[in-house]
N, C-alpha and C positions, 0 to 999 in steps of 0.2 A: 757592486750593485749599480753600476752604470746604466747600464739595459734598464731597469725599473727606473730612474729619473728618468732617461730617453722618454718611454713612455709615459709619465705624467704630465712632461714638457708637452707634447702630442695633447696630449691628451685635455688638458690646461686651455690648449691653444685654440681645439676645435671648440669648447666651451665658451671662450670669450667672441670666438665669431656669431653665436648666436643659434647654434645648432638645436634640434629639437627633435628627440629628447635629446638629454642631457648625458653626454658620453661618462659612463662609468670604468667600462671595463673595456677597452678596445676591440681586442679579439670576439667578444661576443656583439658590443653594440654596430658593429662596421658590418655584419655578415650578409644584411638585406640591401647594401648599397645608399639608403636615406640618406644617410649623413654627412654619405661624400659627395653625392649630387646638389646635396644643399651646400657644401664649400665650395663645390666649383662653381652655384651660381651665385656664391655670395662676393668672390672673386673675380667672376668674370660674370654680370648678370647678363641672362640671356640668351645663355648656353647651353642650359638643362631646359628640353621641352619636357613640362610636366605633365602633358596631357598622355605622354606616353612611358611615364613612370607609375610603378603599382605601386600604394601608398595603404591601404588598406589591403592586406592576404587572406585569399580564403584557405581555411586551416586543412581542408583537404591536398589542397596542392599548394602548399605553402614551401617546402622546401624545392621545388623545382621553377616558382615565381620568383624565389630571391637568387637561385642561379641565372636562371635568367636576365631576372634585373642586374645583376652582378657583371654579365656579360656584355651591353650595349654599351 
């Protein structure tokens, strides 16, 4: 059961940075990009222009805003 600590370590790790929300489940909480834009500016501030992050989706097109967001 390796792979499952791996992932709690992870997981553990982006909580104590300060992440919001609060990573439960990786695979689902990481899909919209949030939370890794928030580590890379929490690591390197400055990085992440937010003005061109979507941070609020509308539910119409919400699965092709978190591709997107996913991709830049």
């Amino acid at each position: 059961m390796q792979h499952e600590r791996d992932w709690t370590v992870y997981r553990n790790w982006m909580n104590s940075m300060g992440v919001s929300p609060y990573v439960n489940r990786i695979y689902n909480d990481l899909t919209n990009g949030l939370i890794i834009f928030q580590l890379y500016d929490i690591i390197k501030p400055g990085t992440v222009d937010w003005k061109r992050v979507i941070q609020k989706f509308n539910k119409m097109r919400m699965m092709m805003e978190k591709i997107g967001q996913c991709r830049q």
